[in-house]
N, C-alpha and C positions, 0 to 999 in steps of 0.2 A: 481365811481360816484362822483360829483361834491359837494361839501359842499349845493350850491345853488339850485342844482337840489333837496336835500334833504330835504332843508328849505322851499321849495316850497310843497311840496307833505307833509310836515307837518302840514303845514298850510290849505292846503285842506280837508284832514283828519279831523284836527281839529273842520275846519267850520261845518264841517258834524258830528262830534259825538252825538249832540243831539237826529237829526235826525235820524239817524241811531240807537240808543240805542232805538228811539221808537218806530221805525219801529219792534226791535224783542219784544216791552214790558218788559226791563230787567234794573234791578235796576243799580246804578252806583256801588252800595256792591258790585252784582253780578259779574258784568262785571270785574271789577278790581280784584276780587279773580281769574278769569278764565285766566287773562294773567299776575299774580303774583306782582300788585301793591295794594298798599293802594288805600281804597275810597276815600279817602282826596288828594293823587297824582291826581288820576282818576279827582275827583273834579275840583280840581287847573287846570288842563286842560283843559279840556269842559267848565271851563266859562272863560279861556285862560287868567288867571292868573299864570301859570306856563307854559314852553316851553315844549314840547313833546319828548323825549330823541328816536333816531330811532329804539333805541331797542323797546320799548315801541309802534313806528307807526307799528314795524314790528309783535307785537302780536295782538296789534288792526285789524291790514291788515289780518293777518291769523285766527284770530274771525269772522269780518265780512265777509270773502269771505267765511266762510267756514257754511252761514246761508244765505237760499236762499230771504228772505223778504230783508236782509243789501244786499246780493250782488246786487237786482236788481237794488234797490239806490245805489250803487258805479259805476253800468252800468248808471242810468240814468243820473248822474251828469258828467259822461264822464270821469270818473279818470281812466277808462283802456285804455283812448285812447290818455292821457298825455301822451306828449315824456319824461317828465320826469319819468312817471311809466314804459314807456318801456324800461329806458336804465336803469331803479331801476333791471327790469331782467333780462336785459343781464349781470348787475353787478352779480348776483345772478349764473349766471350757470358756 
């Protein structure tokens, strides 16, 4: 996958992490122990003071698919139907 395809699907992510963190009611402590960063990373991201490393989209991406309130927000803003999320899984198999 392409650097840019990457940067783009981070930045989407991104724009959504508030939303999505409120949709489950889960603190930014919370979230950030669950996919093994600091609250303070967590932080510096969601108000997009720091860039999102892809390791990091890819435990966010496997959090919120894996909680049905985030996923249906990740369905309604259309990030499964990004070509850059589909060739994220064809990089993937």
């Amino acid at each position: 996958m392409n650097s840019d395809a990457r940067k783009r699907l981070i930045l989407l992510l991104t724009d959504e992490l508030p939303v999505l963190r409120a949709k489950i009611g889960i603190s930014q402590d919370e979230i950030a122990k669950r996919i093994g960063i600091s609250r303070q990373t967590y932080s510096l991201i969601e108000t997009k003071k720091q860039a999102m490393t892809w390791l990091t989209f890819m435990g966010l991406l496997a959090f919120f698919e894996n909680n049905e309130r985030s996923l249906s927000q990740l369905s309604a803003i259309g990030f499964f139907n990004e070509q850059d999320f589909l060739e994220c899984i064809q990089y993937l198999k």
